[in-house]
VOGU-3710 file (C-alpha; in Angstrom, 3 decimals, decimal comma):
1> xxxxxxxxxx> 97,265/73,885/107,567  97,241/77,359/108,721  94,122/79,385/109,423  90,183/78,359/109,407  88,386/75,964/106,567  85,519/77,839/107,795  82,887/78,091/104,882  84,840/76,073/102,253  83,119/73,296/100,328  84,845/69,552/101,764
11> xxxxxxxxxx> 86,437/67,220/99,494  83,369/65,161/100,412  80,844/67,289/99,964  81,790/68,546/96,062  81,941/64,428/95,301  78,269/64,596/97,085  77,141/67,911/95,083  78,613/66,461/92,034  76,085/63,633/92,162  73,630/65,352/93,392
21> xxxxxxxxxx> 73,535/66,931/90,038  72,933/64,137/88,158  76,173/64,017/86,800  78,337/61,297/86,358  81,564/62,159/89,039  84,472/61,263/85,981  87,835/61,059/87,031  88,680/61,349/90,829  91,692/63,580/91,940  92,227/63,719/95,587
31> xxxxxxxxxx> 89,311/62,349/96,765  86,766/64,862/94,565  85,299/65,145/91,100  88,293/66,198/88,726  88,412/70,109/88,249  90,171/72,265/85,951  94,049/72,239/86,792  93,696/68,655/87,987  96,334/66,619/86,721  95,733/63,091/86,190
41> xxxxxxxxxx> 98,730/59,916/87,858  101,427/60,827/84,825  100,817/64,876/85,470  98,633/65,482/82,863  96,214/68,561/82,985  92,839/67,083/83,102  91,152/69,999/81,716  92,446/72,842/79,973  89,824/75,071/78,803  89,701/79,013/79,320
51> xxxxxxxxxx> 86,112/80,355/80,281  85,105/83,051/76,825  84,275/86,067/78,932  83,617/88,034/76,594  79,645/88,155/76,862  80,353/89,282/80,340  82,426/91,808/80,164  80,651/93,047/76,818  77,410/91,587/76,099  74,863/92,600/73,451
61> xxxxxxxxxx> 71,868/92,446/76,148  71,880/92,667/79,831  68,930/91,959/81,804  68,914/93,151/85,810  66,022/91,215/87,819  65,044/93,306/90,642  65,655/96,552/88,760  64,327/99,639/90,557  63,677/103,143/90,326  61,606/103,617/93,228
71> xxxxxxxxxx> 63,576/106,601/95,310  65,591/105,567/98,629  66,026/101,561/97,526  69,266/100,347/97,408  68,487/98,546/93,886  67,592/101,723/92,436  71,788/103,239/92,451  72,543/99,489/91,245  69,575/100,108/88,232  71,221/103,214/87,532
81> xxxxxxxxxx> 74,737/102,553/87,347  73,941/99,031/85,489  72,229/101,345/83,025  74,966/103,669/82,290  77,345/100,921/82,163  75,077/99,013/79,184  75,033/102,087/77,450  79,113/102,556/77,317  79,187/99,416/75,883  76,316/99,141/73,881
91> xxxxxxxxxx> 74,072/96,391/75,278  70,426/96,477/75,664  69,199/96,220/78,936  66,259/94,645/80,067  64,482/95,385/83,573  62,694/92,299/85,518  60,406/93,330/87,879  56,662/91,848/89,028  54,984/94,548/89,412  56,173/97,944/87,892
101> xxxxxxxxxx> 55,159/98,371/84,058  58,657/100,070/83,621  62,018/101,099/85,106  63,543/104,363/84,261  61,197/104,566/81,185  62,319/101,304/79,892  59,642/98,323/79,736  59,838/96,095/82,669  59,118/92,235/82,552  57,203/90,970/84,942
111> xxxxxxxxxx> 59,599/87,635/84,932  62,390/85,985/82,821  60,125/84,365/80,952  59,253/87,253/79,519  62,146/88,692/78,423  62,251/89,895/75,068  65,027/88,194/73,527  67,686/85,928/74,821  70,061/87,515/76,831  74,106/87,439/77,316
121> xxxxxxxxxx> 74,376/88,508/81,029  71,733/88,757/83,934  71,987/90,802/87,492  70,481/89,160/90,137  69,199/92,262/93,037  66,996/89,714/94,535  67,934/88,110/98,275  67,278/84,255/97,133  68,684/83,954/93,993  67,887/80,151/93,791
131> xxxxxxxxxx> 64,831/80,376/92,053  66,030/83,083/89,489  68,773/80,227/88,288  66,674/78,002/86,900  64,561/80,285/85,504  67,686/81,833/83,544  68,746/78,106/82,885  65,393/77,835/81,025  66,219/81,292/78,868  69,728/80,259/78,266
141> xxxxxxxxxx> 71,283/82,699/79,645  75,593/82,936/79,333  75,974/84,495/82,406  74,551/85,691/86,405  76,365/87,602/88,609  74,646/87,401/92,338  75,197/90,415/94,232  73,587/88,637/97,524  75,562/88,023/100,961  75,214/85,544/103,932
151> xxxxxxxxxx> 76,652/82,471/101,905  79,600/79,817/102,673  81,703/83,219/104,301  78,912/83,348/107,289  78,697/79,628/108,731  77,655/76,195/107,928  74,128/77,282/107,131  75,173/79,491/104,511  78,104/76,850/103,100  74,707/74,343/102,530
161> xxxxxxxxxx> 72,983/77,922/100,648  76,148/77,819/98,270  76,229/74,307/97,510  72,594/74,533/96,378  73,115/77,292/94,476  76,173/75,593/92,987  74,622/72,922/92,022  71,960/74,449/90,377  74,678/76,721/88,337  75,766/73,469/87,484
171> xxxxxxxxxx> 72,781/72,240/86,146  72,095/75,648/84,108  75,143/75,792/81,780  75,295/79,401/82,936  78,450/80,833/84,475  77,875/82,611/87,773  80,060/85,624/88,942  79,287/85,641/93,067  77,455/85,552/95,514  78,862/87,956/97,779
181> xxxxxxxxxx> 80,078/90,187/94,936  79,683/94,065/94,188  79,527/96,481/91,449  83,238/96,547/90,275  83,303/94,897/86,682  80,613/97,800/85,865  82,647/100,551/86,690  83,385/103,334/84,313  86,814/102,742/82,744  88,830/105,757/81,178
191> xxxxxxxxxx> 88,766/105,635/77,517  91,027/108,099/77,088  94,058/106,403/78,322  96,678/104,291/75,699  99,108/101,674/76,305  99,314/98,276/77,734  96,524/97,736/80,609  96,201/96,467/84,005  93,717/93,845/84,683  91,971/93,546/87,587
201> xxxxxxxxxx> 91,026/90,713/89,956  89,932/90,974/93,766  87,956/89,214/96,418  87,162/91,969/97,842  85,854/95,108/96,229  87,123/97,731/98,653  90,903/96,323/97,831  90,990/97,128/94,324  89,911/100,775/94,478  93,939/101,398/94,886
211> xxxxxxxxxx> 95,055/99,841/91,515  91,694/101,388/90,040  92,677/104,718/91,004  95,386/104,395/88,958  93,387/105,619/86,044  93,575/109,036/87,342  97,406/109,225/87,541  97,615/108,202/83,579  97,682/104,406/83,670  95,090/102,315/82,375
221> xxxxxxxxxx> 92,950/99,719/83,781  91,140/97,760/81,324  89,136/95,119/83,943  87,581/94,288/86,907  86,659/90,628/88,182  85,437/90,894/91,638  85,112/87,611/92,128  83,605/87,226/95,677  82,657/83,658/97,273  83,328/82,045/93,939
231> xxxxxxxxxx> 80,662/79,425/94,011  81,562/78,959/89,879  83,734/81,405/88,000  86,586/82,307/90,311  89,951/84,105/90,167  91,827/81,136/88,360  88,983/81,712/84,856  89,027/85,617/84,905  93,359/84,849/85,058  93,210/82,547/82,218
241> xxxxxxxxxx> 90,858/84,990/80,328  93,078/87,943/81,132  96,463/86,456/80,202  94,812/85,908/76,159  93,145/89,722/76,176  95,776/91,760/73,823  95,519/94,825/75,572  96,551/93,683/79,211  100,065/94,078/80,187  99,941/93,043/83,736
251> xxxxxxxxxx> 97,415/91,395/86,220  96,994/92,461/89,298  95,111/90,361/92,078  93,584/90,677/95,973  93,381/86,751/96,856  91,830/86,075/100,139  92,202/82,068/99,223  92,126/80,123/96,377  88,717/78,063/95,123  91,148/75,412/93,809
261> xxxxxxxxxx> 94,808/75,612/93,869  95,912/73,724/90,538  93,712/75,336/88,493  94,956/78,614/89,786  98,575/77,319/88,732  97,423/76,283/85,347  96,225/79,799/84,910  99,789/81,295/86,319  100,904/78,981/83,890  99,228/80,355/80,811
271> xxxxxxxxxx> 100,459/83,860/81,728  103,821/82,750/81,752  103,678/81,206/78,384  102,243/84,497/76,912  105,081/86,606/79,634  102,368/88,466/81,123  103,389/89,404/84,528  100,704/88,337/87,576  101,002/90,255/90,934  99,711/89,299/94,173
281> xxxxxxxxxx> 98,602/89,895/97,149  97,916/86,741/98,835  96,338/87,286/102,221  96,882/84,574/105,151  100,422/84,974/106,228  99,476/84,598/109,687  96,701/82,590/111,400  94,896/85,509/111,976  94,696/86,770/108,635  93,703/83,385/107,239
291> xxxxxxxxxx> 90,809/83,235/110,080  89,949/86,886/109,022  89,871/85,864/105,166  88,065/82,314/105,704  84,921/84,734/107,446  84,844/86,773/104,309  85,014/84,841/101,693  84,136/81,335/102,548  87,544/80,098/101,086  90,590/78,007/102,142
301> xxxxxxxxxx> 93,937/80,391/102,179  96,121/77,251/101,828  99,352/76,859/104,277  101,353/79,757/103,238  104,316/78,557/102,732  103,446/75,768/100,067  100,784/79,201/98,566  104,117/81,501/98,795  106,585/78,421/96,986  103,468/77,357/94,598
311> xxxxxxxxxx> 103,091/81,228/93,537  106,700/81,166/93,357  107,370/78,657/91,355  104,799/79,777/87,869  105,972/83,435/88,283  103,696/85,066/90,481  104,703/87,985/92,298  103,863/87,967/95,546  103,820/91,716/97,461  102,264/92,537/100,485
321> xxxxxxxxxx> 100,509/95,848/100,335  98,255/97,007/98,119  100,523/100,245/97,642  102,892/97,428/96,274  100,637/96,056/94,608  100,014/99,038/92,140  103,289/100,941/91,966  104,569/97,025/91,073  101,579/96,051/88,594  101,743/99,489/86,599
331> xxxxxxxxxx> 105,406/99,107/86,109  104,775/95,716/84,442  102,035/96,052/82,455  104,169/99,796/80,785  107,918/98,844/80,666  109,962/97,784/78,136  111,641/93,985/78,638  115,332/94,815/80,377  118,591/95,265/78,140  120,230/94,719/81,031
341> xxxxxxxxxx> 120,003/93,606/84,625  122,231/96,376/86,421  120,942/99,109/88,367  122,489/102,574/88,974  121,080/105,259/91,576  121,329/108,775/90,332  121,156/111,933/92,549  121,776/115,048/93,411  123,493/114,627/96,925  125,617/112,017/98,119
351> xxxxxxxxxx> 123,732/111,174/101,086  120,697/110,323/99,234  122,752/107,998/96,854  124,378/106,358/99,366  120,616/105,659/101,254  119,030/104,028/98,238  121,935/102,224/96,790  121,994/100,593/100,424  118,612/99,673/99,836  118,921/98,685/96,395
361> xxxxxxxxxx> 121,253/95,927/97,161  119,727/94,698/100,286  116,847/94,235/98,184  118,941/91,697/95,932  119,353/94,563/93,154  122,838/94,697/91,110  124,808/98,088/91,022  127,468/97,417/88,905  130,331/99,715/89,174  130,498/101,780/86,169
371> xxxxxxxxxx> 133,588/101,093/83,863  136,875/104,073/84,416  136,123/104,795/80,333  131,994/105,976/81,810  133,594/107,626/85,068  135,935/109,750/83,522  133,259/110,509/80,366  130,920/111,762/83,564  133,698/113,420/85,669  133,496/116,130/81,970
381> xxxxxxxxxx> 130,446/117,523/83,161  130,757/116,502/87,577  133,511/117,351/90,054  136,272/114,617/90,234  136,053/114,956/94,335  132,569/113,399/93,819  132,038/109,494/92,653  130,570/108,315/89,944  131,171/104,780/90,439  128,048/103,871/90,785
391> xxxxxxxxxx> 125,750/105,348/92,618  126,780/108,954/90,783  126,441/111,836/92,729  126,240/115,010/90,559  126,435/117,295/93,193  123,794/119,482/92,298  124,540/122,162/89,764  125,347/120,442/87,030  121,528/119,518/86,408  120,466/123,101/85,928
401> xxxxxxxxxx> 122,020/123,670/82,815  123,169/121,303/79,715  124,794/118,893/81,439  122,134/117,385/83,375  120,836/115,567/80,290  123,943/114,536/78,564  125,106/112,852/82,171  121,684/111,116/82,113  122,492/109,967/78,309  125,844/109,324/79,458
411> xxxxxxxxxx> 124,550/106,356/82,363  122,101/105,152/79,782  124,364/104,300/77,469  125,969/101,995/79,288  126,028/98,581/78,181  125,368/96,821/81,533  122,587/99,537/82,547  119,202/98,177/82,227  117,713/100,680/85,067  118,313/104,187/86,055
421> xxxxxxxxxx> 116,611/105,311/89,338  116,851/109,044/90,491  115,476/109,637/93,921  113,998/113,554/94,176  113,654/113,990/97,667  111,957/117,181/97,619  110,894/119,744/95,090  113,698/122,664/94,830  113,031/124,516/91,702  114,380/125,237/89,626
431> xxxxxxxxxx> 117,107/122,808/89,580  114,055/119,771/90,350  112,042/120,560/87,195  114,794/120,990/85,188  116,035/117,555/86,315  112,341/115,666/85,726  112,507/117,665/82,138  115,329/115,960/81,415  114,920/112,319/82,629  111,532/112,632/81,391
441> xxxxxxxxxx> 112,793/113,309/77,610  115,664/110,847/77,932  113,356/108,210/78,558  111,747/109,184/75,202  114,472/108,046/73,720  115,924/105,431/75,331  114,288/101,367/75,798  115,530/101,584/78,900  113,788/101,694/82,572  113,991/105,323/84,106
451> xxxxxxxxxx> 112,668/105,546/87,519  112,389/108,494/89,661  111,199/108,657/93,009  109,195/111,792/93,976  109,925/112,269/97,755  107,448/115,321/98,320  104,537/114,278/100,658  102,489/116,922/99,032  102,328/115,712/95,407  100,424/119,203/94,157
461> xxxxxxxxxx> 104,012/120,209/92,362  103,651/120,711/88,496  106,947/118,869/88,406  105,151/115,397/89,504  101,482/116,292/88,621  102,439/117,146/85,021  105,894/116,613/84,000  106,532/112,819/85,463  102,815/112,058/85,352  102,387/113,262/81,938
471> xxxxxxxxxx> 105,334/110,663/80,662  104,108/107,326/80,142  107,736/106,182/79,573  109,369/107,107/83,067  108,436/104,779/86,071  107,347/107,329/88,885  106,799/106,474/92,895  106,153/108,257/96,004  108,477/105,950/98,195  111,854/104,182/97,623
481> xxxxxxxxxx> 111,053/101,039/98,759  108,207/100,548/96,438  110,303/101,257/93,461  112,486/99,067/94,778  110,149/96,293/95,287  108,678/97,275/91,370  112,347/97,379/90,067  113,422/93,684/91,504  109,973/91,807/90,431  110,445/93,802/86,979
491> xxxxxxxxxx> 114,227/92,095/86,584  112,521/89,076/87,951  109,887/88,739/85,401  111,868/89,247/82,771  114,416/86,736/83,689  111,588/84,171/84,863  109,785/84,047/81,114  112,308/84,166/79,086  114,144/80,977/80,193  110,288/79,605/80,857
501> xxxxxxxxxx> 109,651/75,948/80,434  105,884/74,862/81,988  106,287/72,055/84,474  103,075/71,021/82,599  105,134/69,793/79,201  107,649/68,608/81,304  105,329/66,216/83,159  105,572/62,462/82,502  102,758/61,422/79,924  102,707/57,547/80,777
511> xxxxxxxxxx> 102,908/55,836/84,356  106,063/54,141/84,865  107,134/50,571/85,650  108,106/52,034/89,281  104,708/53,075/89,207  103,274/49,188/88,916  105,553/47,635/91,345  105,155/50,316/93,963  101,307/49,341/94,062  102,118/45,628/94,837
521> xxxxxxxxxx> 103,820/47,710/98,673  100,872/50,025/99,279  98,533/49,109/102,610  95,820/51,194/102,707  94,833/53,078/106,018  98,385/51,714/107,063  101,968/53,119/107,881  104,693/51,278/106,696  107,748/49,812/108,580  110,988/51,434/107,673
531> xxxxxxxxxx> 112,067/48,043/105,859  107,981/48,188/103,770  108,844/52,173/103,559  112,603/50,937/101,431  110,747/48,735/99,731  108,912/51,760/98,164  112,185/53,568/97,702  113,647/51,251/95,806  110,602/50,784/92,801  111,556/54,231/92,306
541> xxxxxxxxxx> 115,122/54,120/91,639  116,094/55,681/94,829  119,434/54,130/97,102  118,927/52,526/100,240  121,897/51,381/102,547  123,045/47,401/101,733  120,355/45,908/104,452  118,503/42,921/106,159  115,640/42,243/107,884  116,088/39,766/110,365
551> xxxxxxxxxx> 114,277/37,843/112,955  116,586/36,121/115,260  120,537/37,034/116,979  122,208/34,549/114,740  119,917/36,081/111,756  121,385/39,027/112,802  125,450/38,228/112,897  124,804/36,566/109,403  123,549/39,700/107,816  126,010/42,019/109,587
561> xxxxxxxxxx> 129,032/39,614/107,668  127,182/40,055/104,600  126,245/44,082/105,100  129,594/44,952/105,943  130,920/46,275/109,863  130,287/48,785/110,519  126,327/48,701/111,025  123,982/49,802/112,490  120,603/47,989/113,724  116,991/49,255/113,863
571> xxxxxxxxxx> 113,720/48,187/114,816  111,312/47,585/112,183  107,611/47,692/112,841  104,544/49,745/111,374  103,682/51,784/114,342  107,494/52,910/115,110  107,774/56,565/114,012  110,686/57,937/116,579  113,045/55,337/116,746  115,685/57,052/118,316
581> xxxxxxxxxx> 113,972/58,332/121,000  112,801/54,623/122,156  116,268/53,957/121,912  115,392/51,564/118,857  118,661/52,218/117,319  121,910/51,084/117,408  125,129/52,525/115,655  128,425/51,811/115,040  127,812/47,966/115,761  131,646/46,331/115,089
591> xxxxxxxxxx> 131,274/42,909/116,339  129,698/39,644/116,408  128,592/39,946/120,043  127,634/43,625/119,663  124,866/42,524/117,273  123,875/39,986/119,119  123,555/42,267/122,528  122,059/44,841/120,574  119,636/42,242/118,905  118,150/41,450/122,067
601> xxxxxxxxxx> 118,112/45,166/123,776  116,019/45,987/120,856  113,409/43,283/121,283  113,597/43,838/125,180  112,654/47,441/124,445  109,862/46,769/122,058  108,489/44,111/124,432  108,389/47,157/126,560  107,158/49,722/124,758  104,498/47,162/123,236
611> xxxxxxxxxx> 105,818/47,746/120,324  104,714/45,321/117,173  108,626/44,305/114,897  108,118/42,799/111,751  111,718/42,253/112,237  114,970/44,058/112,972  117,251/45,861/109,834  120,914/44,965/109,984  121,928/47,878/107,824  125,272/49,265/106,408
621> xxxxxxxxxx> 126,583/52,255/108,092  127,055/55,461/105,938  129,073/57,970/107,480  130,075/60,658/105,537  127,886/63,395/103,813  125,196/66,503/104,087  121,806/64,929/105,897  118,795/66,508/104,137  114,937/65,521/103,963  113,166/65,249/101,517
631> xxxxxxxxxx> 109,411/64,036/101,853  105,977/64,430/100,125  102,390/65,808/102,016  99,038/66,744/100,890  97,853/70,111/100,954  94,408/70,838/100,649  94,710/73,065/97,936  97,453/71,817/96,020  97,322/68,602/96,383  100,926/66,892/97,147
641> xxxxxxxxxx> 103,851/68,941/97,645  107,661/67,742/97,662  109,739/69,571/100,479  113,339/69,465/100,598  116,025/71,028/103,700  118,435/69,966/106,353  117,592/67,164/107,630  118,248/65,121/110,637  117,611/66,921/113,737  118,469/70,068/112,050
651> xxxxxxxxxx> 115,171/69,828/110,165  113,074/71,024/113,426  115,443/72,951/115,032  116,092/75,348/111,850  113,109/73,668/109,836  115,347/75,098/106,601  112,847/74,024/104,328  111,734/74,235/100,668  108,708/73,349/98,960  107,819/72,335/95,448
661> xxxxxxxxxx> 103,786/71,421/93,717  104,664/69,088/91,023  104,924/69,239/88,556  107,924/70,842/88,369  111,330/70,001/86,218  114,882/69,887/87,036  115,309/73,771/87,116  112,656/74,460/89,625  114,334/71,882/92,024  117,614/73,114/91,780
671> xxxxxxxxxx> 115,270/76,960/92,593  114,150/74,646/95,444  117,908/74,058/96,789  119,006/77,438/95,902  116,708/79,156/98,433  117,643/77,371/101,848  119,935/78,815/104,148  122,011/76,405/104,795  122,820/76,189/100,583  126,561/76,577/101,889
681> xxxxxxxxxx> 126,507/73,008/103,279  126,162/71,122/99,883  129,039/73,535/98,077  131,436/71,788/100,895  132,151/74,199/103,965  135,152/74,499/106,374  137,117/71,948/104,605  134,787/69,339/103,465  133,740/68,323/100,158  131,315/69,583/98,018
691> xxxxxxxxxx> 128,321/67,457/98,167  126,938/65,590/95,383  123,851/68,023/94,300  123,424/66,267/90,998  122,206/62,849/92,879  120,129/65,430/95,636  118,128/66,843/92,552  117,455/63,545/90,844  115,837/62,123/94,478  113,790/65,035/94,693
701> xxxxxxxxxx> 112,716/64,590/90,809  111,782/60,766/91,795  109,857/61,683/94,858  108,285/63,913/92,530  106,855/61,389/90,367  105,930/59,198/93,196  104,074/61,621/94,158  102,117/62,157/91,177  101,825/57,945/90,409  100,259/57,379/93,716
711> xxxxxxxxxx> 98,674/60,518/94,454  96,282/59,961/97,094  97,330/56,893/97,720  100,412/57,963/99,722  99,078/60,420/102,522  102,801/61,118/103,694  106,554/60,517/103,039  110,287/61,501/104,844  113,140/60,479/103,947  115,227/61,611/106,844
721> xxxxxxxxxx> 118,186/61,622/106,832  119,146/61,453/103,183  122,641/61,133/103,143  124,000/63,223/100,278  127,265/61,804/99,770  130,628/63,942/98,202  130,195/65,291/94,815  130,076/61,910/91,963  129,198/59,592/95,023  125,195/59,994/95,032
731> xxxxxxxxxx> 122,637/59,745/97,825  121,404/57,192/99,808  117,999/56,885/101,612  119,124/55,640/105,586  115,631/56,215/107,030  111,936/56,556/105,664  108,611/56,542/106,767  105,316/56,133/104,557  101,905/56,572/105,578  99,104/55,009/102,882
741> x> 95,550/55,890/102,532
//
């Protein structure tokens, strides 16, 4: 687990809140209360609900308790703009204060009680907002958003502040928005601006004002969720309630960590259904920025690499700055879906093509070469010393005239272009605006992508400021790299939704018979012995070697003749986790009196190492195939997680790893196989045969389920090594270890 739990609410204490609340716990996922996103032993979602935000984000009354207009107090700028911001939608607002007759001319209430009507949303300016929760509990209230700090993100103290104020949301029916929020979701939105919208979520205010900005470059931002510590609504409802509005086309999100980690998935989830594209920046890559994020928000960041494979694996995008994150957002939420996946780089000067289409296919992009019928159709209007193959170089004077626009028709019309990126890397008019002019009107009439790059650090030129800005059909940047980054998740997207299947419906509905006999092998609080951990193995349908567990030399010789020679002999006890390295095992056993001498060097050596045998395993001796791992763990925001790589001692020396949250189907673990470096292994290298990647994908399907069946009941499996035998042959299990709760 990387980074601090600092400030995050324990599996213990939200059983222990739970209670405390008078309510009965329900079912029990990992140890807690089950919460949205939870999936029950067959992978079931236990809840599926999406949060109607509709009241907040537009309610028909607003009250603000606290309200101010006294000059020089902070509430009185929150008063103000809360004001404004009920008028533009049309709400009533309602000012709560003790002792002023009115606030900005409006009636004041001296309490909540004395509200005039029922209201949809109350803001909470006072510093212990405790008391104002049950008051709004008793005026039904929809929603509270608490603006007030020094909660689960400064200390234990504060973590105990949250919980009570948890609990009491809890006991309201309300929905809270906070503590440790701001302003954000009451900031004035352009009007003016059509098209598909970007919606909003951070964890920290001061993150989002990039993607907000975006507003005044043309692009419209329909909502902000600043969700804060997220002692009830968090990012995961606001995503849910996004992915259903009908005039978002993307979401973009600041995460700091993640309240719960399936119920953030289901929401990915529901995006995907409806294809609307999620970007993220996830902070906590490194230890210090999950520290850093744990202080401010009071929230777990989750080990990245099961966040970065979870996000992964229901579409997320995952970019790392926010400049990323709002050049790749606002191409989402505008573009068309691709015709095409093929990319060509269009310029002016060779040098420049060269550069990007480099960087285009580092970055995983495909430039196809165009066919000799669209090369000699371009060399009409460019030079035949330039090329045109793809990227095109037009040399320059050819886009100051006619046949700038008719090359640019020419690329578009290509059958395998779905993209068309021109990089401008600095104004020189008038060649530049005539070239802008004409991208800018092909894209008018063309459903595919045109991107241009403007390289000018000033960004004052009429060319960008009105020409490419003006266009809500071309794609414009300031840097290559983050159209590249936009252009990839873009292709990406596309190609994730439309072959989309949620691991949800895919998800076993019933427990299985392996389910039923692997309870019979659990031991609680134990680990099992290799022979115990086989045991387990098998219920599920997955090979083990032909093996016996003996207690005696003679035992021993009798189950070698029936195993087969070769063998190879282990130690068997509970407590053993590094055989090999107590020199517990024995290979390549040929003989009669080699298993008996090896029968009694093992028992010497656990005599030694006072080491408890429940026997020794006389095992068959498999030879020839790819060792990988595969093993299940608990993460504390996920839940369990599947990892599959190299295995044997290549599994911590290149620790070629990937990791899967089930659910997940056939597809996403052949993703999971697809992404390790050492891939080249199972297609057969250097002579050997191709592995058998069929049998690899059905063990990591049945660890899968195990996984789910026993949930926390099995704290930790590895299967290492799994011998993955030549292609038709299948896999076979030759070591595991299993830890029970």
């Amino acid at each position: 687990m990387l980074g601090s739990t600092h400030g995050t609410l324990t599996t213990d204490s939200r059983r222990a809140r739970a209670i405390a609340c008078g309510e009965r716990p329900g079912p029990v996922v990992h140890g807690r209360p089950a919460q949205d996103g939870d999936l029950d032993v067959s992978g079931r979602p236990l809840h599926a609900g999406v949060p109607d935000l509709d009241r907040f984000f537009r309610p028909r009354s607003v009250t603000v308790i606290g309200a101010s207009d006294a000059e020089g107090r902070p509430n009185t700028g929150i008063t103000r703009q809360l004001l404004d911001w009920a008028e533009r939608v049309g709400a009533r607002l309602h000012p709560v204060h003790p002792t002023r007759p009115s606030v900005y001319g409006i009636p004041c209430s001296p309490s909540v009680a004395g509200l005039p009507e029922q209201v949809d949303l109350a803001v909470v300016l006072v510093g212990d907002p405790l008391p104002v929760i049950e008051e709004l509990a008793e005026a039904k209230t929809r929603f509270a958003v608490v603006f007030a700090s020094g909660f689960a993100e400064t200390g234990p103290e504060g973590e105990a502040a949250q919980l009570r104020l948890a609990a009491a949301v809890e006991r309201s029916g309300l929905r809270l928005l906070g503590p440790n929020t701001n302003l954000n979701a009451f900031e004035r939105f352009r009007d003016d601006l059509r098209g598909p919208a970007i919606a909003l979520i951070t964890q920290s205010g001061h993150q989002g004002r990039p993607v907000f900005a975006l507003q005044e470059l043309g692009i419209r931002v329909s909502h902000w969720a600043p969700t804060g510590n997220e002692a009830d609504l968090d990012s995961a409802d606001f995503l849910s309630w996004f992915a259903e509005q009908p005039e978002v086309g993307a979401i973009a999100c600041y995460l700091e960590g993640l309240k719960d980690g399936r119920s953030f998935l289901l929401a990915a989830d529901r995006a995907a259904r409806r294809g609307v594209p999620v970007v993220a920046v996830k902070v906590g890559r490194t230890e210090t920025g999950a520290r850093t994020a744990a202080s401010h928000t009071g929230r777990l960041t989750g080990a990245d690499a099961v966040v970065d494979a979870a996000l992964h694996q229901y579409g997320v995008i995952r970019v790392d700055g926010l400049d990323e994150l709002q050049d790749t957002a606002a191409l989402l939420a505008r573009a068309r879906p691709p015709r095409a996946d093929g990319v060509v780089v269009y310029s002016i000067s060779g040098g420049t093509g060269a550069h990007v289409a480099d960087l285009a296919t580092a970055a995983g992009l495909s430039l196809p070469v165009l066919s000799e019928a669209r090369q000699a159709e371009l060399h009409q209007w460019i030079p035949e010393y330039l090329s045109v193959a793809n990227p095109v170089d037009n040399g320059g004077h050819p886009v100051g005239d006619e046949r700038g626009r008719k090359i640019i028709d020419a690329i578009l019309g290509d059958p395998e272009v779905g993209v068309l990126i021109c990089p401008v890397t600095g104004p020189f008019p008038p060649l530049s605006d005539r070239l802008v002019r004409d991208l800018v009107d092909a894209a008018e009439q063309t459903d595919k992508l045109v991107c241009v790059v403007w390289g000018s650090p000033v960004g004052t030129e009429a060319a960008y400021r009105e020409v490419l800005l003006g266009s809500s059909r071309v794609a414009t940047f300031r840097t290559v790299g983050n159209c590249l980054t936009a252009v990839r998740a873009y292709l990406a997207h596309h190609r994730f939704t439309a072959g989309y299947r949620s691991p949800f419906d895919e998800a076993p509905r019933t427990p299985s018979p392996s389910y039923r006999k692997a309870q019979a092998l659990m031991q609680p609080g134990r680990q099992l012995s290799e022979h115990a951990a086989k045991q387990l193995l098998r219920a599920y349908g997955i090979r083990v070697p032909r093996e016996q567990l003996v207690s005696s030399a003679a035992a021993a010789v009798r189950a070698a003749g029936l195993v087969g020679y070769p063998v190879v002999m282990k130690a068997s006890g509970a407590r053993i986790a590094h055989k090999t390295e107590l020199g517990l095992v024995k290979v390549g056993l040929t003989s009669a009196s080699q298993v008996r001498d090896a029968y009694r060097e093992l028992t010497d050596i656990a005599r030694y190492e006072d080491v408890a045998l429940d026997g020794v395993l006389v095992c068959q001796m498999v030879e020839q195939g790819v060792e990988m791992v595969v093993g299940v763990a608990h993460d504390d925001l996920f839940g369990p997680t599947v990892t599959v790589g190299l295995g044997g001692v290549l599994v911590e020396v290149l620790r070629d790893t990937a990791v899967g949250v089930p659910p997940f189907g056939e597809e996403q673990a052949r993703d999971m196989l697809a992404g390790l470096r050492g891939r080249a292994l199972l297609d057969g290298v250097r002579g050997r045969p191709a592995a058998d990647l069929d049998a690899l994908v059905e063990v990591v399907l049945r660890v899968q389920r195990m996984a789910l069946e026993l949930g926390d009941q099995l704290a930790e499996l590895d299967i290492n090594p799994l011998m993955v035998l030549p292609q038709g042959q299948g896999a076979v299990a030759l070591d595991a270890l299993a830890v029970c709760r």
